[in-house]
C-alpha positions as CSV (number, residue, x, y, z in Angstrom):
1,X,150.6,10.5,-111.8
2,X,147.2,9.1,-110.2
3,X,145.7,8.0,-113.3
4,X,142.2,7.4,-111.4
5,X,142.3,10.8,-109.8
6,X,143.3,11.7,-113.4
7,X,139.9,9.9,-114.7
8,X,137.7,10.9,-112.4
9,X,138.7,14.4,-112.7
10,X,138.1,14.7,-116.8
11,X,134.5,13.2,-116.5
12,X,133.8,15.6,-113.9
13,X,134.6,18.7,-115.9
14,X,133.3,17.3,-118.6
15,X,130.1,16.3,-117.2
16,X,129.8,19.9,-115.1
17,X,130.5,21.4,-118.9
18,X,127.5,19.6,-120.2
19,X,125.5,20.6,-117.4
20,X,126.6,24.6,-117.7
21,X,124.8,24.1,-121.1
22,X,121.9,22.4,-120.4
23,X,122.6,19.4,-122.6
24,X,121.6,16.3,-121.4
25,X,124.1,14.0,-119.8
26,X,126.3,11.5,-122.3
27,X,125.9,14.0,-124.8
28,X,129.5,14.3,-125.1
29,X,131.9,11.2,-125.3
30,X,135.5,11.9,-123.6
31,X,138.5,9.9,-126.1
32,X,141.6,9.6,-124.3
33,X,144.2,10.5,-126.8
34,X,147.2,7.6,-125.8
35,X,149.8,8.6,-128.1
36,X,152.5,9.3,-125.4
37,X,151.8,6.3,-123.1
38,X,152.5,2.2,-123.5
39,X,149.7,-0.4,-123.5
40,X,149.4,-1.0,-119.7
41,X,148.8,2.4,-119.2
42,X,146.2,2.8,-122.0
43,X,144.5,-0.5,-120.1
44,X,144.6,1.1,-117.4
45,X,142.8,3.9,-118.7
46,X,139.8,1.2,-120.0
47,X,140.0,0.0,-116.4
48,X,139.2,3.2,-115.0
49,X,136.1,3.2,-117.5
50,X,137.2,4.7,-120.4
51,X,135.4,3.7,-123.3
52,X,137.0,5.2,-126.3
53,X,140.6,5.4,-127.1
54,X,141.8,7.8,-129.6
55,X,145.7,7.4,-131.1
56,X,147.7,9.7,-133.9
57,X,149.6,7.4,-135.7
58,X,148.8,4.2,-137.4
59,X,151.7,2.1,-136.2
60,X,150.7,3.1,-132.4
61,X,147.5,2.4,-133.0
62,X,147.7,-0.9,-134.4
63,X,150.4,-1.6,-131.6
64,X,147.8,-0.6,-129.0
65,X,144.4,-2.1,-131.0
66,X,145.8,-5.7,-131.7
67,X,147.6,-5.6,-128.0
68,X,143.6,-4.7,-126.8
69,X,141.2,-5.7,-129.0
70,X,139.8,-7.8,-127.0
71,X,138.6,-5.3,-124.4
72,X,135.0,-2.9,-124.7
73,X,136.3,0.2,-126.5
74,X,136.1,2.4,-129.4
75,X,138.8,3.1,-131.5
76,X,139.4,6.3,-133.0
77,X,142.2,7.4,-135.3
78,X,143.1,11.6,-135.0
79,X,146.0,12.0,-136.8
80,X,146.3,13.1,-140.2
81,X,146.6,9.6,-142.7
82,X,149.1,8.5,-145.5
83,X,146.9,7.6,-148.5
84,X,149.6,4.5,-148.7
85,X,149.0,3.9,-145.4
86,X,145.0,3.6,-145.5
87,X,145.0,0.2,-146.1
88,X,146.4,-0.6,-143.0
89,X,143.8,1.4,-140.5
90,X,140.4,1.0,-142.6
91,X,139.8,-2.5,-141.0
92,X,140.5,-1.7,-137.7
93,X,139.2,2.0,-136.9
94,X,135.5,2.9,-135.9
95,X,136.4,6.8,-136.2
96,X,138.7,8.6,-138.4
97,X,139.0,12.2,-137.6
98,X,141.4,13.8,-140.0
99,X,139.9,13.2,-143.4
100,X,141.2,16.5,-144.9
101,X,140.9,15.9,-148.9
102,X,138.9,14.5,-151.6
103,X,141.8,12.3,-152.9
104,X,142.2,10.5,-149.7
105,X,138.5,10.0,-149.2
106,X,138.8,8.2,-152.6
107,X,141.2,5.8,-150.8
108,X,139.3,5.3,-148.3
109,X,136.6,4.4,-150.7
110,X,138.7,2.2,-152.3
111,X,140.3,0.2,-149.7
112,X,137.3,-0.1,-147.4
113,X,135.3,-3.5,-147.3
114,X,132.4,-1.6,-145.2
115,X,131.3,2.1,-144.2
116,X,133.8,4.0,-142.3
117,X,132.9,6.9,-139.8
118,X,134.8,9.9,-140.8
119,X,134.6,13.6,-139.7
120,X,135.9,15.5,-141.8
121,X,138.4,17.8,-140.8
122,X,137.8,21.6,-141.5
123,X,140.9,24.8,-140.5
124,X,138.5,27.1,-139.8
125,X,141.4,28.7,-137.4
126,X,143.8,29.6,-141.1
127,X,146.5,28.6,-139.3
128,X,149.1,27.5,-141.4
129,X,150.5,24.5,-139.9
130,X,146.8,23.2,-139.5
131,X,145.5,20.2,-141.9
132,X,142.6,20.5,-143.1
133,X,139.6,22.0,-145.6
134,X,139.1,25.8,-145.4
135,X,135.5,26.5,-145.7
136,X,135.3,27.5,-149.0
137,X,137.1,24.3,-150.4
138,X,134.7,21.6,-148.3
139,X,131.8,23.7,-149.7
140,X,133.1,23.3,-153.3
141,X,133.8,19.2,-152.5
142,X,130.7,18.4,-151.0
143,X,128.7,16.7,-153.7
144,X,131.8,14.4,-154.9
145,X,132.2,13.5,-151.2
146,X,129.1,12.2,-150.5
147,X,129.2,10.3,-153.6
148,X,131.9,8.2,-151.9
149,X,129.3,5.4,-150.5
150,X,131.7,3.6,-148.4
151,X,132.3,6.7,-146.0
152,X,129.8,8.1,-143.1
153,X,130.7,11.5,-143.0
154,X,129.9,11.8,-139.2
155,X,130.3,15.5,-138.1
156,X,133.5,18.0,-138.8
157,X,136.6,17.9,-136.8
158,X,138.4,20.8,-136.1
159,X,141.2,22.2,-133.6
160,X,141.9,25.9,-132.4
161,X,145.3,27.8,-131.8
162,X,147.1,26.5,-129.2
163,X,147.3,30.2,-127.6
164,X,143.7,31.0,-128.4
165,X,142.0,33.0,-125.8
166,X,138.1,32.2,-124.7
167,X,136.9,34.9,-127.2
168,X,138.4,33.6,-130.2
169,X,138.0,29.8,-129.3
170,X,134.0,30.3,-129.0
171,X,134.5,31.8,-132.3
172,X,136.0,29.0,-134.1
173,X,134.0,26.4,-132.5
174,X,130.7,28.2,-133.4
175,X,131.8,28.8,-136.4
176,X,132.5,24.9,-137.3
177,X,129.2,24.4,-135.8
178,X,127.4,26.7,-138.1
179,X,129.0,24.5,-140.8
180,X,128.2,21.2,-139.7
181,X,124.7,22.4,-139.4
182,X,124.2,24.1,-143.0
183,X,126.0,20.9,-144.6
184,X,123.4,18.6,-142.4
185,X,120.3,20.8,-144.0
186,X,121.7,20.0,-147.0
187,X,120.9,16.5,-146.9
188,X,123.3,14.8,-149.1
189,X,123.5,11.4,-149.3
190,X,126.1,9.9,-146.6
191,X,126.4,12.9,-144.4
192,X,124.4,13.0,-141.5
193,X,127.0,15.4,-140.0
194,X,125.3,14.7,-136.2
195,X,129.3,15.1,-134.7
196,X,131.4,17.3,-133.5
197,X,135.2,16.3,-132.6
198,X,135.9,19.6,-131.0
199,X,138.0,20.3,-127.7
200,X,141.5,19.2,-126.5
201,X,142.6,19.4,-122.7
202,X,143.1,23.1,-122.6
203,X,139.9,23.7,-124.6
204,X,137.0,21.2,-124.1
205,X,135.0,23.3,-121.7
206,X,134.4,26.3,-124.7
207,X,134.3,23.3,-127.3
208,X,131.3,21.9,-125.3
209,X,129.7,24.8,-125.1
210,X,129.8,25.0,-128.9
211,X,127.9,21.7,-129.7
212,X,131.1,19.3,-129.6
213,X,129.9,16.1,-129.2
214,X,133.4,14.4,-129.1
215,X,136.7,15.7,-126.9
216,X,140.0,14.4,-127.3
217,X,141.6,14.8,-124.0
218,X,145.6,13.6,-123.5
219,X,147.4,15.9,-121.0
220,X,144.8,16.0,-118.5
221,X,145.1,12.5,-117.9
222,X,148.3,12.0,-117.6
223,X,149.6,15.2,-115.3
């Protein structure tokens, strides 16, 4: 593995993704998702100028945030949260992008001693074995949601089949932009829904093309 080959290689394609769709450059911040690598390696990663780091689990990401704090990054939780467990995380993340329920936004709201970024995470896809609000259930949640003053909902989150073709990837993605957009013209209070956490490894390029303003990218790092 030639993690600085690795590097240079995801902000290229990401960067040459932008471009393809004529948004301006640093429209899209690239998280490197650490969740199957130790804390020298994640360094490494900051070394090589990565500037957010993005983890699934709360214990590795408080291994990995106390063991780093001290170094220029943003922190982002992905993984789906534990109510019991958000009083652990809430003074330590500066994203969280798996808020998938009204009750555990009322945790959040509870336990948090400032406003937390959230996206809020939307299974557009059906799948399943996806987390996550269907359309119809965010729509109906909306105004108790943004009555929850200690939350910044940021922008939607969302992730496509891991077998999804081009076609049906574009699909999902514009379809969770569509969203974000009709909830931001909606102009309730605590949603500026500006984000997009849209795009894995296999997927960022469609994602981008889609709006995505964030990509969570693990395997291409580390192959």
């Amino acid at each position: 593995m030639d993690l600085k080959e690795n590097t240079n290689q995801v902000f290229q394609q990401v960067t040459k993704a932008i471009q393809e769709t004529g948004r301006k450059d640093g429209s899209v911040s690239v998280i490197a998702v650490t969740k199957y690598v130790d804390i020298a390696t994640a360094a490494n990663l900051i070394d090589q100028g990565v500037k957010h780091i993005g983890e699934n689990r709360v214990d590795k990401f408080l291994e990995k945030y106390h063991a780093l704090s001290d170094r220029d990054v943003t922190w982002h939780l992905i993984g789906s949260l534990q109510r019991r467990k958000v009083k652990d995380i809430i003074p330590y993340v500066d994203y969280f992008h798996a808020l998938d329920s009204l009750k555990l936004a009322q945790e959040i709201q509870k336990r948090a001693n400032r406003k937390v970024k959230c996206f809020l995470q939307v299974n557009i896809s059906g799948e399943e074995s996806k987390h996550g609000f269907s359309k119809e259930e965010l729509l109906t949640v909306l105004q108790d949601l943004s009555s929850l003053d200690q939350i910044e909902y940021v922008g939607l989150m969302t992730m496509a089949p891991f077998d999804a073709q081009t076609e049906e990837l574009q699909k999902i993605f514009k379809e969770t932009q569509e969203l974000q957009q009709y909830i931001r013209e909606q102009e309730l209070p605590n949603m500026p829904m500006t984000e997009l956490s849209m795009g894995m490894s296999r997927d960022f390029k469609e994602a981008i093309q889609c709006g995505s303003t964030f990509v969570r990218i693990g395997t291409a790092f580390f192959k």
